[in-house]
LOVO-105355 format. One line per field, with one value per residue (C-alpha): x, y, z; residue number from 1. Coordinates in steps of 0.5 Angstrom, whole numbers, plus 500, padded with zeros to 3 digits. Layout:
N
xx	(X ...)
yy	(Y ...)
zz	(Z ...)
k	(NUM ...)
end
This chain:
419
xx	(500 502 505 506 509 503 500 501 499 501 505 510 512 512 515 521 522 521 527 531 530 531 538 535 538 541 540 534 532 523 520 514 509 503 502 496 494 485 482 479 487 492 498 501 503 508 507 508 515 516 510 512 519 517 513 519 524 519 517 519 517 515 513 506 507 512 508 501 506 508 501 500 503 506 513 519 523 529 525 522 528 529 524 526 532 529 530 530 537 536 538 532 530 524 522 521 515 510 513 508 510 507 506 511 516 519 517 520 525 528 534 537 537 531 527 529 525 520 517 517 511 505 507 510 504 499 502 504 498 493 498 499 493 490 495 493 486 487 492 485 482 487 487 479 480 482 486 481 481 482 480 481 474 474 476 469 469 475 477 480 483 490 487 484 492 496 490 491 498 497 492 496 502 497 496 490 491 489 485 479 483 487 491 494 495 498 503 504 504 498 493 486 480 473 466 460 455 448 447 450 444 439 440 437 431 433 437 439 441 446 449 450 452 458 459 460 465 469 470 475 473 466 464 457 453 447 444 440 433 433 439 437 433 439 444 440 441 448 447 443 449 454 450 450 458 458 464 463 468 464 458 459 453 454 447 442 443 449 451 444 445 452 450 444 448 453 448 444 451 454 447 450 457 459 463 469 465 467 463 465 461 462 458 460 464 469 473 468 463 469 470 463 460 467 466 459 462 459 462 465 472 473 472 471 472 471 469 469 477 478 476 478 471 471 478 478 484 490 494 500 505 510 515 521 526 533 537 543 545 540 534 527 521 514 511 504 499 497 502 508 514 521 527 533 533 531 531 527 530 526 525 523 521 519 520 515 515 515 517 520 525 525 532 537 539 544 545 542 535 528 530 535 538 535 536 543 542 536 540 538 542 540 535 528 525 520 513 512 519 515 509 514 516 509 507 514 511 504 508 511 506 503 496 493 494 491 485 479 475 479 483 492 497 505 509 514 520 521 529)
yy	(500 507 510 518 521 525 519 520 525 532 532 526 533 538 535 534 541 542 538 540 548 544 541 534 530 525 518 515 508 507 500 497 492 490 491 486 480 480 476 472 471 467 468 474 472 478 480 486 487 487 491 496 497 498 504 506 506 510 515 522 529 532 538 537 535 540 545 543 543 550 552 550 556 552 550 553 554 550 544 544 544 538 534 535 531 526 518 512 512 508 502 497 491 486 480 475 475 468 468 467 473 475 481 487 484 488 487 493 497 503 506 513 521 523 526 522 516 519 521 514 513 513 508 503 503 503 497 492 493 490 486 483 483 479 474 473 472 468 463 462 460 455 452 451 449 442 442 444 449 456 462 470 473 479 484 488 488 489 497 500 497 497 493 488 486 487 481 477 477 475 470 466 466 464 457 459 456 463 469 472 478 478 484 480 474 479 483 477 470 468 463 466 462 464 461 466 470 470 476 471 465 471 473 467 464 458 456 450 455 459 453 450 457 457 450 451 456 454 446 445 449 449 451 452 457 453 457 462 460 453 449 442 444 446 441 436 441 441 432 433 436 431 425 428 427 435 436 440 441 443 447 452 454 462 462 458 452 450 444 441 443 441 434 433 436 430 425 427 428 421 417 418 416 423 423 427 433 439 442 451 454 461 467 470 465 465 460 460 457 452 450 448 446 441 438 436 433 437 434 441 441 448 455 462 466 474 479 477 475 482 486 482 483 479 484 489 493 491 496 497 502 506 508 511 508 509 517 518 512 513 509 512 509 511 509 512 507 501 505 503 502 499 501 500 496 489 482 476 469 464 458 451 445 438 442 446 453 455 461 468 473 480 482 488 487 482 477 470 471 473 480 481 487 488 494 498 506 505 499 492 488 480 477 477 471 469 468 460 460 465 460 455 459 459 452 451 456 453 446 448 452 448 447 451 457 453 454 458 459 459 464 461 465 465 468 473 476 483 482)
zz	(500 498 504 506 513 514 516 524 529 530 537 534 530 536 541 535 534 542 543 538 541 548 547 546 541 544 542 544 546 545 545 544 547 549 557 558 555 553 558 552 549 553 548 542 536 533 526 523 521 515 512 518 515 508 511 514 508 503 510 507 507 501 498 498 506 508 504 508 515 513 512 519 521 527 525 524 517 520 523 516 513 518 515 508 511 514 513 517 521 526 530 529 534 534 535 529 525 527 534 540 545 552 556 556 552 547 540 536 539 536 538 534 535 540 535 529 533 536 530 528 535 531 525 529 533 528 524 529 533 528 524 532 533 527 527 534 533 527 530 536 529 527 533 534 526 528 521 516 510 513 508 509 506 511 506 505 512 514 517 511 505 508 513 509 506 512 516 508 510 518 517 512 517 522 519 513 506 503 501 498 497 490 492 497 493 487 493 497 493 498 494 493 493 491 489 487 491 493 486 482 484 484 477 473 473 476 482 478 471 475 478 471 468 472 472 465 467 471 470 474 480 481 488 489 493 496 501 497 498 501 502 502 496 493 495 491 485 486 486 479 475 479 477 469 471 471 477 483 487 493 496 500 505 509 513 517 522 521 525 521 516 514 516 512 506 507 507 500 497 501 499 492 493 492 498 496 495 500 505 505 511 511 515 521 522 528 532 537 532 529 536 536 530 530 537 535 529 523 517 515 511 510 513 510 516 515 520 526 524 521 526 532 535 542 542 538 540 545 550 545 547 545 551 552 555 555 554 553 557 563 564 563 566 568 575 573 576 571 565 569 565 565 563 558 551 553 551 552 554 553 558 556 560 556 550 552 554 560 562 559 562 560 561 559 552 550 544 544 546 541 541 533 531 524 521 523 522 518 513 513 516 516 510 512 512 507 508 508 513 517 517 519 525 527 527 530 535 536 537 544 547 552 551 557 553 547 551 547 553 559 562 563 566 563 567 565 569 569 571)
k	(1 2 3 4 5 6 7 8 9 10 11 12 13 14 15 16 17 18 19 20 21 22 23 24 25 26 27 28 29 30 31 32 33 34 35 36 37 38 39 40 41 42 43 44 45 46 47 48 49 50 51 52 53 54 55 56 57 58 59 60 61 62 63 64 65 66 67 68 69 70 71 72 73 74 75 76 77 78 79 80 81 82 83 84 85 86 87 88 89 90 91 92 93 94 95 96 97 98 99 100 101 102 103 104 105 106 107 108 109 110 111 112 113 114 115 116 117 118 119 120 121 122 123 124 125 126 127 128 129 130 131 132 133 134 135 136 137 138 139 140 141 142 143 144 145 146 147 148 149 150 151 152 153 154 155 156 157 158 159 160 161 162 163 164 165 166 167 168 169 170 171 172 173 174 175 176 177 178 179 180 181 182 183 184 185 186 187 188 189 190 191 192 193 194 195 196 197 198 199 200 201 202 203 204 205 206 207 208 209 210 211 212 213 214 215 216 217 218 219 220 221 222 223 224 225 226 227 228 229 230 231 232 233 234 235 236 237 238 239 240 241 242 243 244 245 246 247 248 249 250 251 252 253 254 255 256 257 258 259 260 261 262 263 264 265 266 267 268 269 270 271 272 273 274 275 276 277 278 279 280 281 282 283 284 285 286 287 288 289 290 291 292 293 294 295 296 297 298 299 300 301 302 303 304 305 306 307 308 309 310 311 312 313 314 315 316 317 318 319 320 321 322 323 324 325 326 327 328 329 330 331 332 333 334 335 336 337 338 339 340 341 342 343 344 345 346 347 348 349 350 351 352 353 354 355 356 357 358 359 360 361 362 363 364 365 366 367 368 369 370 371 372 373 374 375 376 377 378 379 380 381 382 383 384 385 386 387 388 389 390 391 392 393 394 395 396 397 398 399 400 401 402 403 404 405 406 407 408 409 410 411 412 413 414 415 416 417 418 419)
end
């Protein structure tokens, strides 16, 4: 997606030009994390990364920007002629993509010229937050899928445009086979999937036409919608057009009792030896209904999941900060009551017992733990991973965490040490 420097707020630019008036220049360190877990989340998975630094190699003000701050009347040549200059160049540390992390452990840090960073706040707020936090809502859908067919179709629902390609990316980090989303697919290499809607049905005359008419398109990938006016009465439809040898991949229901109707579906298409075809349920869909249409045995093979995913609904937002913690040299911290902070660069260690995870520690920084060095003075330093490697990591990941925290309904701990 386009980015412009603008996307961010009004006071990462006054306070720059305030410390540059004040003598505050010195190196900087801030970091982000997340204070608390949800009470319905027992785990995070970082994600954002590398979409956070494309943003960050094209932030630059230009001449239409530095035009519009100018008209603000607020900001004073020099400091304009400050932002004309600016670049990242600062030092970047971050947990990898696809890790599961916990509370107040640092997933970006950034270290540079106080001003240069603090500009930075709202963009690294921004793009970690809601890549973080769909990729975390999505691994709670992998989990309640029990190994079925995951889809993204969430990108009409989704807040923004943006939204929509950053949670294709996520999800698909998370577990899913891939997306309704074509420009995800094109930008990221993700596989797209697609049936019809309910307007394509509605167009013919007949049910059983329109079912034909795309057929007769797309032979090879014939997914039928057959909930437009009566699903069971459009189940045997689709079983008409497979007994006259017409290929039908699969049939996706989106309303209704789904539990019910997916296994009277399965039995009308089962009675006919027709057992390889696939069931798509889709509608509102999220982990929770997964969890419990496939605990009572609902013989559905795939999911498309929306709106509640992309949205993140039952925790739509995460208490994500971004706070100073080092000046030249000398620890900053907060002690405001529920906001407190902890000083200095840090690093995550993490402990294991039985392979699994078993606690972290959030110490000053050193090598050999989560945390990496990725950027040096605004340079890329290491080969970020691949997409399918940073799915890998993930289900590495979800394979050592203990299944107390795979819970989709019950509240678990995981102990991490502030040291």
């Amino acid at each position: 997606m386009p980015f412009k420097s603008l996307f961010t707020d009004l006071y990462e630019l006054t306070m720059a030009q305030a410390y540059f008036e004040a003598g505050k220049t010195g190196r900087a360190v801030f970091s982000l994390f997340v204070r608390k877990l949800p009470e319905n989340r027992n785990f995070f998975v970082s994600c954002g990364l590398e979409p956070l630094l494309e943003a960050l190699s094209e932030f630059r003000f230009g001449d239409e920007e530095l035009k519009y701050l100018k008209s603000l009347g607020i900001f004073k040549d020099w400091f304009l002629d400050y932002l004309k200059e600016y670049s990242f160049r600062s030092n970047l540390y971050a947990i990898g993509e696809g890790r599961i992390i916990f509370q107040n452990e640092p997933i970006v840090q950034l270290e540079g010229s106080l001003p240069d960073v603090q500009i930075l706040e709202t963009i690294v707020i921004n793009l970690i937050h809601y890549n973080t936090l769909i990729a975390s809502k999505a691994a709670r859908c992998y989990i309640a899928g029990r190994g079925k067919g995951l889809v993204d179709f969430g990108l009409r629902r989704a807040h923004g445009l943006d939204a929509g390609l950053y949670a294709a990316r996520a999800t698909y980090i998370t577990g899913f086979s891939g997306t309704s989303n074509l420009f995800a697919g094109m930008k990221y290499s993700i596989p797209v999937f697609g049936t019809m809607a309910h307007s394509f049905v509605m167009v013919f005359e007949e049910e059983e036409e329109a079912f034909r008419a795309f057929a007769k398109s797309f032979p090879d990938r014939t997914v039928l919608l057959i909930d437009t006016y009566d699903t069971i009465e459009g189940a045997k439809k689709a079983l008409r057009l497979m007994k006259e040898g017409i290929k039908v991949v699969g049939v996706r229901i989106d309303s209704g009792d789904v539990e019910e109707l997916s296994k009277e579906v399965r039995k009308i298409f089962d009675r006919e030896g027709f057992r390889d075809v696939k069931i798509l349920v889709s509608g509102g869909v999220d982990e929770m209904d997964m969890d419990r249409w496939l605990s009572r045995s609902a013989p559905i093979d795939s999911f498309g999941v929306g709106t509640k995913l992309l949205t993140s609904s039952d925790a739509p937002y995460l208490d994500i900060a971004y706070k100073l913690v080092e000046y030249e040299g000398k620890p900053k911290f907060k002690l405001s009551p529920g906001k407190a902070t902890f000083p200095y660069k840090r690093q995550v260690i993490r402990h294991y017992e039985d392979g699994l995870m078993a606690y972290d520690e959030v110490v000053p920084y050193r090598e050999g733990g989560l945390v990496e060095m990725v950027c040096k003075e605004g340079n890329l330093i290491k080969k970020l991973p691949s997409l399918k490697e940073i799915r890998e990591v993930f289900m590495e990941e979800l394979s050592r965490l203990p299944e107390r925290l795979k819970s989709l309904h019950e509240k678990a701990e995981y102990k991490v040490l502030i040291i």
